[in-house]
C-alpha positions, 0 to 999 in steps of 0.5 A: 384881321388879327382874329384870322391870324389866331388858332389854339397855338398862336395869340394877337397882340394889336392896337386898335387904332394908331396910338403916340410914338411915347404911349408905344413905347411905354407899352412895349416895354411895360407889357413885354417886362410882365409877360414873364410872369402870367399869359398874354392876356393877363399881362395885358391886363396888368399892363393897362393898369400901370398905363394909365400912371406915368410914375407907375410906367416908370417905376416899372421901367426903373425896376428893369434897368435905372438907366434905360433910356426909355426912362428918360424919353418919357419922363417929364410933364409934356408926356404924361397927358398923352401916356396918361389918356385912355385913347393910348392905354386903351388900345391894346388887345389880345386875340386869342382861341375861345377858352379864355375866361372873362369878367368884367370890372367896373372901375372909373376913369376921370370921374367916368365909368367904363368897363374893362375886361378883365382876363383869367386863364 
C-alpha cells in the first residue's frame, strides 16, 4: 500500500509489522529529530543505527531537551530488550521514487549477519 501512495514529490514512512508502544516512541523522536539534517531515507538510516542502544536513543533524546519526558518512559532495564531487538528497530522503511541509490552493508547483530541498506541520495 505504501508504494502506491509515492510519486516523484512524496516518500513513505512505514513500520512493516506492529511494533512495542516504547520502540515507537523512540522512533519518532529519534528519526524525526535527524530528519533536520539529511532525507528521509538517510535519517532512517541514522536512525536505526542509534535504535539498536538504548543509551544511544537517550543521549540523542538528552541532546533534544534533558527534560523530556520520553526520557524517562524508556529509561530503565524493563525497556531495553524490547528497544534493543531487531524485530522493533528493524521495521522501519522508506517508499520512495527509483532514483534513490542503494548499497549495501554487512554489519552483525547478536553474533549474526544480515544485511542492511544502507540510503545515499
Amino acid at each position: 500500500m505504501a508504494s502506491l501512495l509515492t510519486n516523484e514529490n512524496r516518500a513513505v514512512i512505514t513500520h512493516g509489522w506492529p511494533i512495542d508502544t516504547y520502540a515507537a516512541l523512540a522512533f519518532g523522536a529519534v528519526y524525526f529529530s535527524l530528519l533536520t539534517d539529511g532525507s528521509l531515507a538517510t535519517s532512517l538510516f541514522l536512525a536505526q543505527s542509534i535504535l539498536q542502544s538504548q543509551t544511544e536513543i537517550l543521549a540523542c533524546l538528552e541532546e533534544i531537551d534533558p527534560n523530556l519526558q520520553a526520557i524517562d518512559r524508556l529509561r530503565g532495564d524493563s525497556k531495553k530488550s524490547n528497544l534493543e531487538n531487531i524485530m522493533s528497530w528493524g521495521s522501519a522503511a522508506v517508499y520512495c521514487w527509483p532514483d534513490i541509490e542503494m548499497t549495501i552493508q554487512r554489519r552483525p547483530i547478536d553474533n549474526q549477519s544480515f544485511y542492511l541498506a544502507a540510503i545515499t541520495t
